[in-house]
C-alpha positions in Angstrom: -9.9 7.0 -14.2 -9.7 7.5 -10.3 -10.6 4.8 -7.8 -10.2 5.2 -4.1 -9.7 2.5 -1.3 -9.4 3.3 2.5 -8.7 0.9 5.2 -8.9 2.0 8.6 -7.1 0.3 11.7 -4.2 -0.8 13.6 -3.0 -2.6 10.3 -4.2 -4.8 7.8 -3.3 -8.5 7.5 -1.8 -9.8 4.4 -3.6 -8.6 0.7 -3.4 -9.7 -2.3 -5.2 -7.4 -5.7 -5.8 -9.6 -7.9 -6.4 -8.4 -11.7 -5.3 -4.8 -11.5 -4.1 -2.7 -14.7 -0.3 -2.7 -15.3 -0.7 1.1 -16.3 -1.7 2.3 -13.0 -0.5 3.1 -9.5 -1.2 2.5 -6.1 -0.9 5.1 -3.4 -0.2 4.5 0.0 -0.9 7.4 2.4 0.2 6.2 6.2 -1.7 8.3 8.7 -2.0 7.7 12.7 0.5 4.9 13.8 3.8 3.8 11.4 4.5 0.3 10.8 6.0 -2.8 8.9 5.0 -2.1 5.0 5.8 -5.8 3.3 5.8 -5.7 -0.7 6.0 -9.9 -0.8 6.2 -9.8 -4.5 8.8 -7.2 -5.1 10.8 -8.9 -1.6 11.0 -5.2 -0.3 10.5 -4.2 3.3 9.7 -0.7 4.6 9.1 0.7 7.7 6.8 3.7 7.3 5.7 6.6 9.6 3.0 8.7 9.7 3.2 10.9 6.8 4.9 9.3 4.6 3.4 7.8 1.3 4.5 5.1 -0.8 3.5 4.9 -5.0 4.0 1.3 -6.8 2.8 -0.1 -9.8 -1.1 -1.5 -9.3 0.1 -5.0 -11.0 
């Protein structure tokens, strides 16, 4: 199973997925303008540019 989600701006505010499969990734594909990438629940902070992509488990 595939499933796509795109946001589109200078940044989102704070989101939370509620109810995603442990088996699964996300993928994070930063285009345009780097920025502040906050993982609250892990307590990571990265700052990512354009290009780079980030992979963490869904849940």
């Amino acid at each position: 199973m595939m499933a796509m989600s795109i946001s589109t701006s200078n940044g989102t505010s704070y989101y939370y997925d509620d109810g995603d499969d442990a088996h699964f990734y996300s993928i994070i594909l930063i285009l345009g303008t780097g920025g502040l990438l906050k993982l609250l629940e892990l307590g990571y902070q990265v700052y990512v540019n354009p290009g780079d992509v980030v992979f963490f488990l869904a849940n």
